[in-house]
C-alpha distance (Angstrom), angle and dihedral (degrees) to the residues before:
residue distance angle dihedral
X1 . . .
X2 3.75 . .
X3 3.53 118.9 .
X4 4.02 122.9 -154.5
X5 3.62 125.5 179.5
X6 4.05 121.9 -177.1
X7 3.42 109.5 -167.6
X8 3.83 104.3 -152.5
X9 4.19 121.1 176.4
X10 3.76 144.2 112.7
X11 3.69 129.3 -65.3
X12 3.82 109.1 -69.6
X13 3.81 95.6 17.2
X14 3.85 97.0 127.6
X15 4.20 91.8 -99.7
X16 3.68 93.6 143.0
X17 3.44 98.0 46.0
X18 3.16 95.4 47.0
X19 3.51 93.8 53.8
X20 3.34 86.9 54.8
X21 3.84 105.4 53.0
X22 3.78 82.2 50.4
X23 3.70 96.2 52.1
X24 3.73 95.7 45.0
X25 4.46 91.4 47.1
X26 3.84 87.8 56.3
X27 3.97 93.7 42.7
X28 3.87 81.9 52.1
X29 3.12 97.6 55.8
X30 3.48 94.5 55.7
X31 4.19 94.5 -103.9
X32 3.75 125.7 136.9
X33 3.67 110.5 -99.5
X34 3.52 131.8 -167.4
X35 4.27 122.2 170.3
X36 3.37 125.3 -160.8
X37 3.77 118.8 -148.6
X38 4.05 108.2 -146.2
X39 3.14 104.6 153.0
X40 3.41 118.3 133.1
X41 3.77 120.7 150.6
X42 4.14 90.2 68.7
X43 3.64 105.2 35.3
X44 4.48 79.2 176.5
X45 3.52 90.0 76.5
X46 3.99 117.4 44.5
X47 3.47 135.1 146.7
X48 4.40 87.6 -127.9
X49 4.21 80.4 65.0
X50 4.17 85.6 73.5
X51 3.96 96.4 30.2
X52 4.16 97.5 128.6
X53 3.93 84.4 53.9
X54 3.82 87.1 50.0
X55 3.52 103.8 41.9
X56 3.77 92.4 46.4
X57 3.76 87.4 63.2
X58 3.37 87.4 63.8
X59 3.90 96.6 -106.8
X60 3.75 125.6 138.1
X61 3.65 109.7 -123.2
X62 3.83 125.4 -164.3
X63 3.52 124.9 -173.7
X64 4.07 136.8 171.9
X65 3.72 122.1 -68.7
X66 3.60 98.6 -110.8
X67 4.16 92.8 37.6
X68 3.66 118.1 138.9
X69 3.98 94.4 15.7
X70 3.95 130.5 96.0
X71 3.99 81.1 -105.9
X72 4.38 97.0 120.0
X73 4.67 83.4 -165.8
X74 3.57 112.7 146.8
X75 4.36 93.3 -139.2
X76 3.55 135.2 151.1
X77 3.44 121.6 -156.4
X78 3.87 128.2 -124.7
X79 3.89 82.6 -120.8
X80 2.95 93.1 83.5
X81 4.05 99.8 83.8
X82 3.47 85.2 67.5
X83 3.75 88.4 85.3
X84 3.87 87.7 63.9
X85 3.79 103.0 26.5
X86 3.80 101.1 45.9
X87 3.85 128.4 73.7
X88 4.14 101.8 -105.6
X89 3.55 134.1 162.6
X90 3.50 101.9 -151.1
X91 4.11 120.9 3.8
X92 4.05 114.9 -166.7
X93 3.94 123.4 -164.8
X94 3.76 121.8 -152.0
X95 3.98 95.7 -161.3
């Protein structure tokens, strides 16, 4: 069964890395993990910032359009239906 956590809270709350911990549990475990960085109001703090450390856990990371650029675009991208449409263990949204 398909587990999806959407990590919701204010700036500073620990989101991200709590997204993370989650994230790297299920990839431990041997689960397929995808995270899905949406965080937009603090584009300091992301989850794309530590993407090498995800993707070499085997995780599938997707981030916004413009992420990791000087490009300030609120976008979401299409990627994102893979939470829904593909066959994951364990799906984790940064929001």
């Amino acid at each position: 069964m398909k587990k999806i956590y959407i990590l919701i809270g204010n700036y500073g709350s620990g989101k991200t890395e709590l997204a993370l911990n989650f994230a790297f549990r299920s990839a431990a475990e041997g689960k397929r993990t995808e995270v899905i960085d949406l965080d937009m109001v603090n584009t300091y703090f992301r989850l794309t910032d530590r993407g090498n450390m995800i993707k070499s856990r085997e995780i599938r990371l997707v981030s916004p359009n413009y992420a990791n650029t000087n490009v300030e675009a609120l976008s979401v991208p299409a990627e994102v239906a893979s939470a829904f449409a593909q066959d994951w263990d364990t799906v984790v949204f940064d929001v």
